[in-house]
mmCIF file of the C-alpha atoms, coordinates in Angstrom:
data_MODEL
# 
_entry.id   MODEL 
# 
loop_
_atom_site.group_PDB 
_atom_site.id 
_atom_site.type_symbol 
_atom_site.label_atom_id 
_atom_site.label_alt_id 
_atom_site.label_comp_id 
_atom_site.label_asym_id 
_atom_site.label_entity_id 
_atom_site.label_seq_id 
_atom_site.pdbx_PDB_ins_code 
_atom_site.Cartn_x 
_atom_site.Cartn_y 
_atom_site.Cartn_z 
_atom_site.occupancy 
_atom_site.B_iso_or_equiv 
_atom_site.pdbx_formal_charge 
_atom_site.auth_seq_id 
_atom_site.auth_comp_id 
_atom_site.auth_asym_id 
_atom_site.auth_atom_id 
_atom_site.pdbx_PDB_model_num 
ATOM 1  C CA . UNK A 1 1  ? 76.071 9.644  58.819 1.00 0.00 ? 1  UNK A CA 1 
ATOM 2  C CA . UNK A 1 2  ? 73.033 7.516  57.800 1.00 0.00 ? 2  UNK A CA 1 
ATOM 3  C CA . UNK A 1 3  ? 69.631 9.331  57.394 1.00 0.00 ? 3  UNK A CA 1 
ATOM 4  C CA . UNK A 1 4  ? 67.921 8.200  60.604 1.00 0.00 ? 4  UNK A CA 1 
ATOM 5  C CA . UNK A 1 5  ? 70.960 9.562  62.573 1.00 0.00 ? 5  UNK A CA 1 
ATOM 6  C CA . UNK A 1 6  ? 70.398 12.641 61.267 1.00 0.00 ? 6  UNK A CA 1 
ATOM 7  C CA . UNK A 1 7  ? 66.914 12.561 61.829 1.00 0.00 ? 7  UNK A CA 1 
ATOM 8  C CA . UNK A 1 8  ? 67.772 11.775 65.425 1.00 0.00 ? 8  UNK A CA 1 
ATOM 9  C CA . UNK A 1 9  ? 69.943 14.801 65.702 1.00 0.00 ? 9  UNK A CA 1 
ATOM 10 C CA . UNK A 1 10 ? 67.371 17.455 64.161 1.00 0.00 ? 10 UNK A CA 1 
ATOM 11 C CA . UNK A 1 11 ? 64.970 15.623 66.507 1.00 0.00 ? 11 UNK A CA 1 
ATOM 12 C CA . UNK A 1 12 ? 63.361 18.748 69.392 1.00 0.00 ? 12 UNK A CA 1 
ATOM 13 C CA . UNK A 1 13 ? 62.605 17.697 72.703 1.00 0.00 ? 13 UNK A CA 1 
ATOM 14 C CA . UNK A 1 14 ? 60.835 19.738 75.501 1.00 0.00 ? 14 UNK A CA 1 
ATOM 15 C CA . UNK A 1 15 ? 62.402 20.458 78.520 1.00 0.00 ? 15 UNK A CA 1 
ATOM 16 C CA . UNK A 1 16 ? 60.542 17.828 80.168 1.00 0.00 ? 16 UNK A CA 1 
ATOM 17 C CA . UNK A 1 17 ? 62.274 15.415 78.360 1.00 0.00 ? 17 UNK A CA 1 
ATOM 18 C CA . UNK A 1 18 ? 66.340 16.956 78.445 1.00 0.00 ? 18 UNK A CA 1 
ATOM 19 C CA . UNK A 1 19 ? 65.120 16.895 82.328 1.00 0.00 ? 19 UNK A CA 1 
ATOM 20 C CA . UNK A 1 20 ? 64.315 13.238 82.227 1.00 0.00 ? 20 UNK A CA 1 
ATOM 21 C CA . UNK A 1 21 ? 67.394 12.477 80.095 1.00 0.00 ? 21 UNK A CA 1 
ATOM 22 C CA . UNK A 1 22 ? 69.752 14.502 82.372 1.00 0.00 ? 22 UNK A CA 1 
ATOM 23 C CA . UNK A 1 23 ? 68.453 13.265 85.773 1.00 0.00 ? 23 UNK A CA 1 
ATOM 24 C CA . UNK A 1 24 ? 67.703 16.601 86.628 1.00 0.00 ? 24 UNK A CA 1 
ATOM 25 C CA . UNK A 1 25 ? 64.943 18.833 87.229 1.00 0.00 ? 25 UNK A CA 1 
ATOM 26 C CA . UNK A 1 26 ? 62.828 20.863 85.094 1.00 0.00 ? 26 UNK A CA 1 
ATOM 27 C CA . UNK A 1 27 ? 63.861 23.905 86.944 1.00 0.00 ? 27 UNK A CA 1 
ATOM 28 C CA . UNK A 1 28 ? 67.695 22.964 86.327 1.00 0.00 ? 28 UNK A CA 1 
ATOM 29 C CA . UNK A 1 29 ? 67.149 22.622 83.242 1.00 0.00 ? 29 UNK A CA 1 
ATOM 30 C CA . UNK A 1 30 ? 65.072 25.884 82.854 1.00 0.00 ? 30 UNK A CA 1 
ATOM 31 C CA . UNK A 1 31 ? 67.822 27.882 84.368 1.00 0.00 ? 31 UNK A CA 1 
ATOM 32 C CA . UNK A 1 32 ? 70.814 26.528 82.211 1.00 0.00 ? 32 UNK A CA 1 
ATOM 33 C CA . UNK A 1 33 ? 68.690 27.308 79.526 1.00 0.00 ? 33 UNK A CA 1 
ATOM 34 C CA . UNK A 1 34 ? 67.947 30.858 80.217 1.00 0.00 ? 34 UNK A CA 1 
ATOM 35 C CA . UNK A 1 35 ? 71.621 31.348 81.245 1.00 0.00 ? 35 UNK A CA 1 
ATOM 36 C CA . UNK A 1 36 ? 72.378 30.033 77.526 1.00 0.00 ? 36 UNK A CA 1 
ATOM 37 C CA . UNK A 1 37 ? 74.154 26.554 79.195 1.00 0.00 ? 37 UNK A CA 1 
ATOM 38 C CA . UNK A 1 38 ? 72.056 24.857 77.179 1.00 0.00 ? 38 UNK A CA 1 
ATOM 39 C CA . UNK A 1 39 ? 71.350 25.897 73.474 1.00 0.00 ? 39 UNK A CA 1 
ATOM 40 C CA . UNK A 1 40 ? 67.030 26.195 72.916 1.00 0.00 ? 40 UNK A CA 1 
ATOM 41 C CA . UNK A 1 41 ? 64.990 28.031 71.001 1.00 0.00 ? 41 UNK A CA 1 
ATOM 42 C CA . UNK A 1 42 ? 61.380 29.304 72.197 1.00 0.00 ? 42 UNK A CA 1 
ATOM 43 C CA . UNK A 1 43 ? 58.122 28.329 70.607 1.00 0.00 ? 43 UNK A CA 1 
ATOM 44 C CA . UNK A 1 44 ? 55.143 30.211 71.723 1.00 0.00 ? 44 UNK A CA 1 
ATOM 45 C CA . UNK A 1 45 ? 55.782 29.762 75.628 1.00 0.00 ? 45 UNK A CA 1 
ATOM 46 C CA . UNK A 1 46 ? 57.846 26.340 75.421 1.00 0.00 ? 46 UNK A CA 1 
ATOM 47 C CA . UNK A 1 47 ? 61.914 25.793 74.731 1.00 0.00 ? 47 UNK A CA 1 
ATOM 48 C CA . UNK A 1 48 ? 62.538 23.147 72.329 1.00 0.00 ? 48 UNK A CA 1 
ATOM 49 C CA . UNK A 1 49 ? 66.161 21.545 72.425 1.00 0.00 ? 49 UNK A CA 1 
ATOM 50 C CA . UNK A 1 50 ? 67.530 19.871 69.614 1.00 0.00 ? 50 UNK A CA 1 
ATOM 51 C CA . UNK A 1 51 ? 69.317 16.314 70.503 1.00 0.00 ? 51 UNK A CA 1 
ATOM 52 C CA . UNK A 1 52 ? 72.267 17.157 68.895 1.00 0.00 ? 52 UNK A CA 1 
ATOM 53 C CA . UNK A 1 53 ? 72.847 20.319 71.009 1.00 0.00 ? 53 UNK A CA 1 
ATOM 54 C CA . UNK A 1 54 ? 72.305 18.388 74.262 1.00 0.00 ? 54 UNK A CA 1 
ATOM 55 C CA . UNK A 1 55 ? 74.555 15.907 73.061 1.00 0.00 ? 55 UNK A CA 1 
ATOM 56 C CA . UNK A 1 56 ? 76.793 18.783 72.756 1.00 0.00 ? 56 UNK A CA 1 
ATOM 57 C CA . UNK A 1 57 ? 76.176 20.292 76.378 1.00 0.00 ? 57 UNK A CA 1 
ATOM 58 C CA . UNK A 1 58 ? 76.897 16.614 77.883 1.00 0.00 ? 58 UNK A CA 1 
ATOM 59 C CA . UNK A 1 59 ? 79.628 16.436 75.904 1.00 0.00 ? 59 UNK A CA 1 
ATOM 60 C CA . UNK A 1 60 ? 81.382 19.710 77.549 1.00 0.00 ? 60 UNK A CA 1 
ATOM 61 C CA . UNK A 1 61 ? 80.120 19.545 81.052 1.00 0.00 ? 61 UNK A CA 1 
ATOM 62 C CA . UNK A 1 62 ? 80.247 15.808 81.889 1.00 0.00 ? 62 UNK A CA 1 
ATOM 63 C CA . UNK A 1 63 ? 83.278 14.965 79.796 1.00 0.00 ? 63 UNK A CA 1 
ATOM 64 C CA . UNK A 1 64 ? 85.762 17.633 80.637 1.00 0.00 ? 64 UNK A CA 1 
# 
């Protein structure tokens, strides 16, 4: 896997912007992260989602 790849995959977004890449709402994607759908980890009062665990979450509910 080349280095920018990687960097890519390490890369955090806010909820915000899984919302915008999902076609959902911000509340959607609140709620599948609180019910642990969606891997995040809190920082201060914002969830931060790395690209590589959306990537998984697409991967296992728009896939199956």
């Amino acid at each position: 896997m080349s280095a920018t790849i990687m960097e890519e995959a390490q890369k955090e977004l806010t909820l915000y912007e899984v919302a915008e890449r999902l076609g959902v709402s911000y509340d959607t994607v609140l709620r599948r992260v609180k019910s642990k759908k969606i891997r995040a980890r809190k920082e201060g009062h914002e969830y931060r989602v790395k690209v590589k665990d959306l990537e998984k979450y697409i991967e296992s509910t728009y896939l199956d």
